[in-house]
N, C-alpha and C positions, 0 to 999 in steps of 0.2 A: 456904321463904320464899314467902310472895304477893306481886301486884303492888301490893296495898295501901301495903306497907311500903315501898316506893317512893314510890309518888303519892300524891297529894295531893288531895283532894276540892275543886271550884272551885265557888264561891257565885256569882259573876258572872264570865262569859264573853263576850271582845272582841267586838265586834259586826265584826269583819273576818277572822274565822277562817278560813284557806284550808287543806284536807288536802293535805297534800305527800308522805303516803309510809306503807310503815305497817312497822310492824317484825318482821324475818324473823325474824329468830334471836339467838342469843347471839355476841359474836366473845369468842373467848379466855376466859381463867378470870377474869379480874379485876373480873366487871360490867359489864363492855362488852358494847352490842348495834349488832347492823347495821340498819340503813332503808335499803328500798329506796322510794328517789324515785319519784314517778309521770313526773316529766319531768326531763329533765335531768340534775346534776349534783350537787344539792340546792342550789344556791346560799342559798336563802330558809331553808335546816336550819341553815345554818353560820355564817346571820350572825344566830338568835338565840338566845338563853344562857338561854330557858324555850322548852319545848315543853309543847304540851294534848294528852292521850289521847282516844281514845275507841275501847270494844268496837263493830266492824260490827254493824247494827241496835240499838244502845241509843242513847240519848238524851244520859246524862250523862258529862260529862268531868272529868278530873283533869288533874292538869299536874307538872311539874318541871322544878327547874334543871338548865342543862346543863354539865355540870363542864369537860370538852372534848367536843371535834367534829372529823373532818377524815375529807375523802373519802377512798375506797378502792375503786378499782375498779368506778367504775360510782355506790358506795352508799356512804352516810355510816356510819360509824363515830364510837360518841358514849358516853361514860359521866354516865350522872342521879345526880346526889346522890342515895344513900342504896341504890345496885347497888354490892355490892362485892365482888360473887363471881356467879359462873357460876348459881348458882341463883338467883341476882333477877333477872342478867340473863335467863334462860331463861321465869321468868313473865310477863313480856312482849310476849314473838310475839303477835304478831296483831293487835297495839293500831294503830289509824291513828292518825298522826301528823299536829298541825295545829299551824300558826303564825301569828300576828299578821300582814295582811297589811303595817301598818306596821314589821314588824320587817326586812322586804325591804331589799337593798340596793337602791341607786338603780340602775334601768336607764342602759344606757349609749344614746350615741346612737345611731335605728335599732332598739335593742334594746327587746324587749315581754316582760312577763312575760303568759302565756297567761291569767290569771288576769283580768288588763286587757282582755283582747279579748274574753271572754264577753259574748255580749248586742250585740254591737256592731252596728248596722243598715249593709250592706252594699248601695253603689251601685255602676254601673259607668259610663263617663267618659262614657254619654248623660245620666246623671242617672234610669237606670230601677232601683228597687228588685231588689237580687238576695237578701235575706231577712236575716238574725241569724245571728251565729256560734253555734250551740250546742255548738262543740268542735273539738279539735286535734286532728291525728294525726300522730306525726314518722316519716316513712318511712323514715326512715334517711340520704336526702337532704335533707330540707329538711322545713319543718312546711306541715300543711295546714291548712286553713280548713276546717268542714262547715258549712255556711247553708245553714240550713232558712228553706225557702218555702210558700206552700202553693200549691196547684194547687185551679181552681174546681171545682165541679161539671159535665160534662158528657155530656149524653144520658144513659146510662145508666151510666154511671161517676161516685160520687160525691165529695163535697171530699175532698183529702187532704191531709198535710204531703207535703212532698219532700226533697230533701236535695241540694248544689251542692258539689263538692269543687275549692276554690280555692288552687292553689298559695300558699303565704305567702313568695315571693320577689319581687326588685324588678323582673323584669319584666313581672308581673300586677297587685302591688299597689301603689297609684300612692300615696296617702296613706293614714295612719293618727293618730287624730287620737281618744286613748285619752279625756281630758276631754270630748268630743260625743257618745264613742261610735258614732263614723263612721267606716269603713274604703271609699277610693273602690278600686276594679279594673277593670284593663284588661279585663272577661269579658262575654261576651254573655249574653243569656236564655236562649240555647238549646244553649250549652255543656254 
């Protein structure tokens, strides 16, 4: 069995498509596969009932409905119309997994999907630019912010990007404010 016979060929594709994960392996005989999430929990895997493929480094994607869903361990557990045994789920691995980012649950209050914070321009409580999120990191304690900056050219060293690692808890980060695209923090320049 190929993963053809699964998915499905897509002629237009959401203009909000976020990868959330991509798929390990097979679980059990029945056609069920496992995703492992890039963050989290999958919560944005489990609240939508199609998922879009796509092979690392190609272009075009396919999709399918999702018959069920529910975490397991870290990783979602999911069977797609048309996997109904261990060998369709098995031609699968490796496929990254993306969802509508309207298909998200609503964040709660306080709560950010990462996805929302990219790009964010990032101030601190003087009002001096500390750069852009271009990415999370969850340490295990809590998530981080990376705002990249650039740093001038000087003497004999020339322009470069930088990078800022800003804790993402509430006693650094004072406001977030996802519709501006403004996150203000308690952090210095020279942090």
């Amino acid at each position: 069995m190929r993963a053809e016979q699964v998915l499905a060929p897509v002629t237009e594709v959401p203009d909000d498509l976020v990868e959330l994960g991509y798929i390990g392996e097979a679980y059990g005989i029945r056609g069920w596969i496992k995703v492992q999430p890039h963050t989290g929990e999958g919560e944005g895997l489990l609240s939508a009932n199609r998922w879009f493929f796509r092979r690392p480094g190609e272009s075009a994607y396919t999709q399918a409905d999702v018959l069920h869903s529910r975490g397991h361990s870290g990783t979602v557990v999911a069977q797609l119309r048309g996997s109904e045994n261990r060998t369709a789920a098995e031609a699968l691995k490796g496929l990254q997994v993306w969802v509508p980012r309207s298909a998200f649950p609503s964040a709660g209050e306080d709560e950010f999907y990462w996805v929302d914070l990219m790009g964010a321009q990032v101030t601190n409580l003087q009002g001096e630019l500390l750069g852009k999120v271009v990415g999370l990191l969850d340490n295990g304690v809590h998530t981080v912010l990376r705002v990249a900056y650039e740093v001038p050219a000087v003497a004999d060293a020339p322009a470069k990007t930088a990078e800022r690692l800003v804790p993402f808890v509430g006693q650094y980060v004072q406001t977030v404010d996802v519709e501006a695209g403004r996150i203000v923090a308690d952090w210095g320049l020279d942090y």
